[in-house]
C-alpha positions in Angstrom: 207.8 63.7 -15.9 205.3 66.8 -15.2 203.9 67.7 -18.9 204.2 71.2 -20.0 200.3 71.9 -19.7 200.3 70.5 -15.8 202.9 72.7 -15.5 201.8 76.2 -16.3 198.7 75.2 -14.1 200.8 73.9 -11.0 203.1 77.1 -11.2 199.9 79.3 -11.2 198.1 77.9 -8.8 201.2 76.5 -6.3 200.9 79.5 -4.3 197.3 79.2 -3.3 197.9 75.5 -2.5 200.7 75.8 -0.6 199.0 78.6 1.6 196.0 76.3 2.0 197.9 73.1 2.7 197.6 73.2 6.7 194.0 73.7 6.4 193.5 71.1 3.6 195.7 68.7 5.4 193.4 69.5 8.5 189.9 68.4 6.4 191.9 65.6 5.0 193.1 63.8 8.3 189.6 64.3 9.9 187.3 63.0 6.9 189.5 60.0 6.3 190.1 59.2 9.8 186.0 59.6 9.9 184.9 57.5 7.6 188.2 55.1 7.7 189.0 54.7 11.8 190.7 51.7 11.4 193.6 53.6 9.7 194.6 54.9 13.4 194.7 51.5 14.7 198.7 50.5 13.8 199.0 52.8 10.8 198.8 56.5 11.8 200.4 57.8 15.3 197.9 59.5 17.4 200.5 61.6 19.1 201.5 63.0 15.8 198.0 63.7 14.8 197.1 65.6 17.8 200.6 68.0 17.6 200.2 68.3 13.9 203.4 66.8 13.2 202.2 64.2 10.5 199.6 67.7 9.0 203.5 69.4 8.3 204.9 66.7 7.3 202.5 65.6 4.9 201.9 69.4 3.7 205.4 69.9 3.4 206.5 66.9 1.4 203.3 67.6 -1.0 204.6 71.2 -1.6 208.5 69.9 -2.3 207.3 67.1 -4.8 205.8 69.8 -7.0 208.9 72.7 -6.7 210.8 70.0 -7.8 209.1 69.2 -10.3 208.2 72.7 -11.8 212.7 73.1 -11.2 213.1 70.3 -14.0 209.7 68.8 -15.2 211.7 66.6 -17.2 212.9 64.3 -14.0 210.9 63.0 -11.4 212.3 63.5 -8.0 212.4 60.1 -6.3 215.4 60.9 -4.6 213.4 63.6 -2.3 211.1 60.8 -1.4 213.7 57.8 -0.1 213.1 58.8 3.3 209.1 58.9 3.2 209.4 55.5 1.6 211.5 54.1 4.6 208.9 55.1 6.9 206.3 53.5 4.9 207.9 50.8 4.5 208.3 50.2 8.3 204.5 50.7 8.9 203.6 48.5 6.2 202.0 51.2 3.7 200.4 48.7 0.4 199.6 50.2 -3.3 195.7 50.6 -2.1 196.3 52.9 0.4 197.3 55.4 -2.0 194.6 55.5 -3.8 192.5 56.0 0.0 194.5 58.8 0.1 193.9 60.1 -3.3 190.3 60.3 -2.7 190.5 62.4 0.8 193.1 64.6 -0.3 191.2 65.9 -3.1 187.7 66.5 -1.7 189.1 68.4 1.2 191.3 70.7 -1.8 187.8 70.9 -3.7 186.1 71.4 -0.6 189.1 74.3 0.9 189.6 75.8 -3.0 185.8 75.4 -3.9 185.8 77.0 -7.7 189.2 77.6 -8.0 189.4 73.9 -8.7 188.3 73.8 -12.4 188.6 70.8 -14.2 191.9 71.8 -15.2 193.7 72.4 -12.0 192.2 69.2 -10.6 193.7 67.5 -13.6 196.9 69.0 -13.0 197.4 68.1 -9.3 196.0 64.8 -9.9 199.1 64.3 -12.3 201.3 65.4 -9.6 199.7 63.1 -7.1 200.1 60.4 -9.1 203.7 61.1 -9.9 204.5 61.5 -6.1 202.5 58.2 -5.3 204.0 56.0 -8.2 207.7 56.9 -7.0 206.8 55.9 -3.4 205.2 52.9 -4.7 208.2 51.4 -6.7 210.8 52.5 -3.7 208.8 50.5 -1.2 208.2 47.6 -3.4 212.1 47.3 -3.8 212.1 48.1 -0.3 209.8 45.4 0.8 211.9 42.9 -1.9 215.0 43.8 -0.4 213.4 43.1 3.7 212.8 39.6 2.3 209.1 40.3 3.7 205.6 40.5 1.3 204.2 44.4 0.9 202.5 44.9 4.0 203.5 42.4 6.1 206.6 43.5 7.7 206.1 42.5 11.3 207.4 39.9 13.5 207.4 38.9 17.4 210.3 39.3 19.7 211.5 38.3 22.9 212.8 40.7 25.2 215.7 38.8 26.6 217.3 41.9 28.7 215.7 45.1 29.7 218.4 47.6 31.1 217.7 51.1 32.8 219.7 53.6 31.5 219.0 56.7 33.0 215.6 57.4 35.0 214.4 58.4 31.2 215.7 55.8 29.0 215.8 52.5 28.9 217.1 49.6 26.5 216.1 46.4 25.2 217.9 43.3 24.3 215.6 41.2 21.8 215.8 37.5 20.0 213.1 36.5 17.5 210.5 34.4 19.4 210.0 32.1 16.7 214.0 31.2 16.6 214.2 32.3 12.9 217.6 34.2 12.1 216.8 38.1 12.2 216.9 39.7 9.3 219.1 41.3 7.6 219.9 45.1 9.1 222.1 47.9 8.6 224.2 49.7 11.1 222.1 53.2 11.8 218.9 52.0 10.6 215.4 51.9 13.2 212.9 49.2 13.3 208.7 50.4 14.4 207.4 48.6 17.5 203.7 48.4 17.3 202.1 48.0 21.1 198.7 47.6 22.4 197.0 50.5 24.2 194.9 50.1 27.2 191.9 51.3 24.8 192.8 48.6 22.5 194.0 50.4 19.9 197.2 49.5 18.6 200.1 52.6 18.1 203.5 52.6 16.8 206.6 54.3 17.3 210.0 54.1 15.3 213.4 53.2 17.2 217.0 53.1 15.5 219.1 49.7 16.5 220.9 50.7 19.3 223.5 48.0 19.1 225.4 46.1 16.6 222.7 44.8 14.1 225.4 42.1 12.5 223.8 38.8 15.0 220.4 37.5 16.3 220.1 40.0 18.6 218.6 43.8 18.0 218.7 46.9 20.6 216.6 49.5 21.0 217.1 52.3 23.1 213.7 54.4 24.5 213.6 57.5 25.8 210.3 58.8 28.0 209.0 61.3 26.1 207.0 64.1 28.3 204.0 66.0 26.9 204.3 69.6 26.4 201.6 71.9 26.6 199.3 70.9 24.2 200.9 67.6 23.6 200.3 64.3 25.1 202.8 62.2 26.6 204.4 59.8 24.4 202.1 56.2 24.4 204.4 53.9 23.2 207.7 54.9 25.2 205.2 55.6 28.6 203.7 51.7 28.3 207.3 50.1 27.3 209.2 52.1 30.3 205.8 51.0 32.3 204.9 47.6 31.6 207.8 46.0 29.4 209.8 43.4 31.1 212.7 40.9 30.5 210.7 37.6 29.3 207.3 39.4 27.0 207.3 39.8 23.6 207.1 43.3 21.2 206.2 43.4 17.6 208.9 44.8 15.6 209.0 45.7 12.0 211.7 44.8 9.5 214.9 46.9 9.6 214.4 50.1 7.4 216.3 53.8 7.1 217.9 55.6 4.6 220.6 56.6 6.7 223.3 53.7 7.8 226.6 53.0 8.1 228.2 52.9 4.4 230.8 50.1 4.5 233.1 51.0 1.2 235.9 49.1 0.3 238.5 51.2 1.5 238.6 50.2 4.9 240.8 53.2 5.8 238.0 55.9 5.3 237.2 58.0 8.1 233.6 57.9 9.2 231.9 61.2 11.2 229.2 60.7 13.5 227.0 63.7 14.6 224.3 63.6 16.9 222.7 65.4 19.6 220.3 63.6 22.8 218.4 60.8 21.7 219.6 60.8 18.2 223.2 59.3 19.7 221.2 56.0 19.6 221.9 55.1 15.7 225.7 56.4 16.4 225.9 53.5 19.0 224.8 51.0 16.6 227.3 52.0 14.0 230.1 51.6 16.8 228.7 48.7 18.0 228.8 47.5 14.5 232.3 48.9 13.7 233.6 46.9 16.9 232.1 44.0 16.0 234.0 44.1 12.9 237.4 44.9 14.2 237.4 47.9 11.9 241.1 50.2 11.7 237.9 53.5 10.4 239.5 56.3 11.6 236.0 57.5 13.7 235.3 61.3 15.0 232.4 61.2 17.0 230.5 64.4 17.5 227.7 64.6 20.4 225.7 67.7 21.9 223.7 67.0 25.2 221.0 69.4 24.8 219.3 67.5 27.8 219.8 67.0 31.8 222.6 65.3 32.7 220.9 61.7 33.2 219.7 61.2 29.5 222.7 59.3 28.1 224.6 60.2 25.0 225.8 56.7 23.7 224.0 54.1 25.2 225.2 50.8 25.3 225.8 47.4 27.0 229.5 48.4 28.0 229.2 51.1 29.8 232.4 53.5 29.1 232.7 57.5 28.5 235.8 57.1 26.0 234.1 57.4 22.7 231.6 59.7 24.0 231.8 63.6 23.6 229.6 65.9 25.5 229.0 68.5 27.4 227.3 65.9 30.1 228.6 63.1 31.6 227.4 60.2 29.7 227.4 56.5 28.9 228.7 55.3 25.8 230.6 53.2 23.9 234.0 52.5 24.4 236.1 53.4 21.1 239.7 51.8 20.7 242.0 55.0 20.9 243.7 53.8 17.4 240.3 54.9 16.2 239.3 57.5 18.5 240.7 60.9 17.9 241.2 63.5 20.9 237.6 64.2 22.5 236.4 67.1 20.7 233.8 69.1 23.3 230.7 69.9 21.1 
């Protein structure tokens, strides 16, 4: 809970904050990355940093924690925070990294606010911080209890066992775990990170959703090439896997995480909705995939707009079928029994 006196001083000074956030989140990125390099080798993305995607998204969330808390300061909004979690959790953020964080974010607001932040309004934000950081810090910990894996330590090698081309911009993977281990435990919808080598030697990491039905010893992962716009790099991580990854090498994949996945109620009769556009079918595959595997009567509506060309698929998966798939494009996708597929609805 915010106290009263933080309050008044966060409501005051919110605005200025918020208006200064891109250019404090700008200092922030540069001095830690500075003085703590080893930060963008496996942690940060360095396609993010350079199209200021992680600057918004770290500005943003920062901005939301404390409007939510000045809305009630009597309840701490962990709930906004789930997602942020998940994605921590599946790059292996520990409890010191926070306070590495602490100590960057708040020299570049002292160095962007310069006498505006009193003793007062440092106190203030620093309670907010804290608040922010201690409800991440208990959601990954219960996170990381629930992976079955130590804080941190969330990765594992796997062997690609089947590469498949998809379209000339997406390709998927087939993997076992190398060391013969059972998978872990995964939900239908959720992504995993791979972490890859760069030529340069620096490692990078992107997230992928399970592609296929997460319920074996198998996992899928579906990759589409992603092309630099202007001002943007291409994507590392999907350029080397399309380039270099074959059937027979390994990848380093992170534990299962994702706050959205396939709920799996009692009442087997409840209808499930899928909605999706490009890409983001790939989760909506696994959840078929899944709901195949288990024979499910769901009554399923599957909803998918191909804002792409033609050739980027719009369900990828190992049976290759345009039945359950429903687009504007012709696709690939996963076949859906017609007792659970309603009438393809055009999106």
């Amino acid at each position: 809970m915010l106290s009263a006196e933080s309050a008044a001083v966060i409501r005051a000074t919110l605005p200025a904050v918020a208006g200064a956030l891109d250019e404090i989140t700008t200092r922030f990125y540069g001095a830690m990355f500075r003085d703590r390099p080893e930060l963008l080798d496996g942690m940060f993305n360095r396609g993010n940093q350079a199209s200021g995607a992680q600057r918004r998204a770290l500005a943003g969330s920062i901005a939301g924690f404390a409007t939510a808390l000045l809305e009630d300061p009597d309840t701490r909004p962990d709930t906004l925070l789930d997602r942020i979690a998940h994605k921590h959790a599946a790059v292996g953020v520990t409890d010191d990294q926070y306070t590495i964080v602490h100590k960057y974010l708040f020299g570049a607001i002292a160095e962007v606010l310069g006498d505006a932040v009193t003793a007062e309004v440092a106190a203030a934000w620093d309670e907010v911080y804290w608040l922010m950081a201690g409800a991440l810090i208990g959601r990954e910990a219960r996170l990381y209890q629930d992976a079955g894996v130590e804080p941190g330590k969330v990765w594992r090698q796997w062997t690609v066992v089947e590469r498949r081309t998809e379209t000339p911009d997406v390709v998927s993977f087939l993997l076992r775990p190398a060391d013969g281990r059972p998978a872990p435990r995964a939900r239908a919808g959720q992504y995993v990170s791979v972490r890859v080598r760069m030529a340069d030697g620096v490692h990078q990491l992107r997230q992928y959703s399970l592609s296929g039905d997460p319920g074996g010893d198998l996992r899928r992962i579906t990759v589409k090439r992603v092309a630099g716009t202007a001002g943007t790099p291409d994507g590392e991580v999907s350029g080397l896997l399309h380039e270099q990854v074959r059937e027979g090498d390994e990848l380093t994949l992170s534990a299962p995480f994702g706050d959205v996945f396939l709920d799996e109620p009692a009442d087997a009769g409840t209808p499930v909705t899928l909605v999706s556009a490009g890409i983001g079918g790939t989760p909506m595959t696994g959840i078929l995939a899944h709901l195949e595997a288990l024979g499910s009567t769901r009554p399923v509506l599957v909803l998918h707009a191909d804002r792409s060309p033609p050739t980027t698929p719009c369900a990828p998966t190992p049976a290759h079928s345009s039945s359950g798939c429903r687009t504007r494009a012709p696709c690939s996708g996963t076949s859906v029994p017609a007792r659970r597929n309603p009438t393809p609805a055009k999106a």
